[in-house]
C-alpha positions as CSV (number, residue, x, y, z in Angstrom):
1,X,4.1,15.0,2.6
2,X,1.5,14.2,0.0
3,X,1.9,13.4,-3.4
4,X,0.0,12.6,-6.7
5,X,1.2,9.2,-6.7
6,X,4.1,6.7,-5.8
7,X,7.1,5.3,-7.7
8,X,8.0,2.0,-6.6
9,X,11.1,-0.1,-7.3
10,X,11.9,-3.7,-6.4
11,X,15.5,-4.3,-5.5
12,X,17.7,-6.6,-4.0
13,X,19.7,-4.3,-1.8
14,X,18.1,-2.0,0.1
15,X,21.2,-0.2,1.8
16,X,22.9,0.0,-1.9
17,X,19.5,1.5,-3.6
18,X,18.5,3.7,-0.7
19,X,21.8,5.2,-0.8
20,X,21.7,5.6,-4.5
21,X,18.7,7.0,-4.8
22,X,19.1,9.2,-1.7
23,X,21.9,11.0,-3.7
24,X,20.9,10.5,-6.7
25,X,17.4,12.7,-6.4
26,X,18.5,14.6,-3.3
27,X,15.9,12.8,-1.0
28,X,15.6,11.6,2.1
29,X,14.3,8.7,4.1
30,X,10.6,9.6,5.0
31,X,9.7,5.8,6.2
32,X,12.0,2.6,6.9
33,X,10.6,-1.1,7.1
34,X,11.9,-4.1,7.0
35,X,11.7,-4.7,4.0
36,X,10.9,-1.4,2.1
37,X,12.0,2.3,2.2
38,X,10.2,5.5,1.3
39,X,12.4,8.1,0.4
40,X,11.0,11.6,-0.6
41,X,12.2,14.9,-1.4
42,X,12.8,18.1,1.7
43,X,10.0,19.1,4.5
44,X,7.8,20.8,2.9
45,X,8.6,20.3,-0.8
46,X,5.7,18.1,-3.0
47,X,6.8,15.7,-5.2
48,X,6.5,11.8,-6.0
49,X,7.4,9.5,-3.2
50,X,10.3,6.8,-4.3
51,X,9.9,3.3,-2.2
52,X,12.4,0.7,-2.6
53,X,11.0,-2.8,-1.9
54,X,13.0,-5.5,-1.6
55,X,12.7,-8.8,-3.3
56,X,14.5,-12.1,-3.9
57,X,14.2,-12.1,-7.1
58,X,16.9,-10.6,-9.7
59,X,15.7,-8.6,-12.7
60,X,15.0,-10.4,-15.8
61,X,14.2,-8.7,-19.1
62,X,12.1,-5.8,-18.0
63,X,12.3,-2.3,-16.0
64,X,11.4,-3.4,-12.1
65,X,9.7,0.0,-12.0
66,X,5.6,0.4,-11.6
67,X,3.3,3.4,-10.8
68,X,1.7,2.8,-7.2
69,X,-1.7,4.8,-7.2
70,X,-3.3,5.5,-3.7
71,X,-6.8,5.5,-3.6
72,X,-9.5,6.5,-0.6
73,X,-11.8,3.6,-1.8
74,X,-10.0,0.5,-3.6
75,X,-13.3,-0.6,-4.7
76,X,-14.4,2.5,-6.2
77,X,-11.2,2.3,-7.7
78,X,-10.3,-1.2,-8.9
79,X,-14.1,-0.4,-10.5
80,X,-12.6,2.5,-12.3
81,X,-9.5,0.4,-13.8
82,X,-11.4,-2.2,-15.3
83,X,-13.8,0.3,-16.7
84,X,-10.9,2.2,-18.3
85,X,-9.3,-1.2,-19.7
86,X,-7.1,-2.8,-17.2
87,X,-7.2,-6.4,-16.3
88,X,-6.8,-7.1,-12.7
89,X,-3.8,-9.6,-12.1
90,X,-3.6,-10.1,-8.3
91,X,-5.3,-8.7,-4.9
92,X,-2.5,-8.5,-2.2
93,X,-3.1,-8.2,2.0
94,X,0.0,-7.5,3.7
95,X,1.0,-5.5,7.1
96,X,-2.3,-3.6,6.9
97,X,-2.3,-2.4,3.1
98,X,-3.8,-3.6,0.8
99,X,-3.4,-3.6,-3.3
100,X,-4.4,-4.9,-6.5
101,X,-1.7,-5.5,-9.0
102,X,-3.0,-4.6,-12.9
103,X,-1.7,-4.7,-16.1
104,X,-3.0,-1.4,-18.5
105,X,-4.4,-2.1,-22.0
106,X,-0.6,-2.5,-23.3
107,X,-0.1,-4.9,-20.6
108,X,2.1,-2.3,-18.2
109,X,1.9,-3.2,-14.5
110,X,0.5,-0.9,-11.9
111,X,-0.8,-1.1,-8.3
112,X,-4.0,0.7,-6.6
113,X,-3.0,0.4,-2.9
114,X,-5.3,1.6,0.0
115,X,-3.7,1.8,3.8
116,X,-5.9,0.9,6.4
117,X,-3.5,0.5,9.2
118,X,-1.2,3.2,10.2
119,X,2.6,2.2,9.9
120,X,4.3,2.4,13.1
């Protein structure tokens, strides 16, 4: 399935939130890791992709929700976000992605991600 671009939110539980969510927008799980879950909507059917990731953390003050936008060439594309306004907050490596963590010109965060491994 392809989409435009990826909603992510950090959680706690992921059997609690998968199951919500599951029901909640009539998707399904499209990809399970340890500690994430992709859920998306029916074969066949486009739409945003939902991944629940968990953290230790607890929410504090505000929504744990962020746009995830995947690019062909982060470079190209952390290039473009600064250009536009966005201040870069944090480069991540983990499991064969990669992502840059941003903050828009209100201060909003975001993530450009690039996969360069295949998940298993």
């Amino acid at each position: 399935m392809t989409s435009a671009f990826t909603v992510t939110l950090d959680c706690n539980s992921l059997e609690t939130l998968t199951a919500f969510w599951e029901a909640a927008l009539h998707y399904r799980v499209i990809r399970q890791y340890p500690q994430c879950v992709c859920l998306g909507p029916a074969e066949g059917v486009t739409g945003v992709l939902l991944v629940l990731q968990k953290v230790t953390e607890r929410k504090q003050g505000k929504n744990r929700m962020h746009i995830d936008i995947p690019s062909r060439d982060l470079d190209a594309g952390r290039a473009t976000c600064l250009r536009l306004g966005a201040r870069e907050l944090q480069r991540y490596t983990k499991a064969g992605y990669h992502w840059v963590v941003f903050a828009d010109p209100e201060g909003n965060k975001f993530c450009l991600h690039a996969e360069t491994v295949s998940p298993a």
